[in-house]
N, C-alpha and C positions, 0 to 999 in steps of 0.2 A: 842157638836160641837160649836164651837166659831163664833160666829155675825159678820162676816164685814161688812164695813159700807153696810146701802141701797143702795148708789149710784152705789156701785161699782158694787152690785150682779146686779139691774138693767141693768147696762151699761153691764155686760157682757152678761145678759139673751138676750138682742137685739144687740149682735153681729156678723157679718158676719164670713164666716169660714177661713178667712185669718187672722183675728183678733186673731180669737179662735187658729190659729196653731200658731200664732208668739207667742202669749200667754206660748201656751205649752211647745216651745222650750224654752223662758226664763227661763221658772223655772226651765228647767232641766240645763242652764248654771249653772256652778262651781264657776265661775271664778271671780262672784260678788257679792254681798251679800245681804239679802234679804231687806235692805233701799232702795238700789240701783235700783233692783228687783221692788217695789213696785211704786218705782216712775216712773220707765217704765211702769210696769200696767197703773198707772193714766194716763197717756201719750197714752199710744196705745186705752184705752177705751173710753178716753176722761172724766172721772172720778175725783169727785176731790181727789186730792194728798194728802189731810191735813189728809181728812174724815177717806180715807183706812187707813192712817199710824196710825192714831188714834185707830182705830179699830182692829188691829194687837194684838195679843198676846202679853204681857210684862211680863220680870221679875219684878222684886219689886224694883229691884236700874233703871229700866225705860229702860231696854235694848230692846229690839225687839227678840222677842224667833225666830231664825231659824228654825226649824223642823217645830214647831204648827203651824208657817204662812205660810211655803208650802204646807203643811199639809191643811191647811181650803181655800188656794188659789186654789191648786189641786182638792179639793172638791167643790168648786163653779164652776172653769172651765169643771170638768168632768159634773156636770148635767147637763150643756148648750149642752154639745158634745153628750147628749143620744140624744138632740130632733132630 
């Protein structure tokens, strides 16, 4: 499983649950891609922006992998949704 930053997992472990569903719908939008995506994160959590992006999965020429960061975003947001 891939590490995003501290900040982020924190910020969303003490999230409210309007937080947690604006959340979830993001990710399921299509329509923008997952930089775009990640910066709304930092924005909706209050998170910082640089940390998470940093902390994202990359390919080797520095791209940001789509799937793996939905993927490890999806997985962070779902164990805050079990509490």
């Amino acid at each position: 499983m891939i590490q995003l930053s501290t900040d982020f997992r924190a910020k969303v472990d003490n999230c409210d649950d309007v937080q947690l569903d604006l959340a979830f719908a993001l990710l399921k939008y299509k329509e923008i891609g997952i930089l775009r995506k990640a910066k709304c994160f930092a924005f909706i959590f209050g998170a910082d922006e640089y940390e998470l992006i940093e902390s994202l999965p990359k390919a080797t020429d520095g791209r940001i992998l789509d799937k793996s960061s939905r993927t490890s975003i999806h997985d962070v947001l779902l164990e805050r949704a079990k509490r």
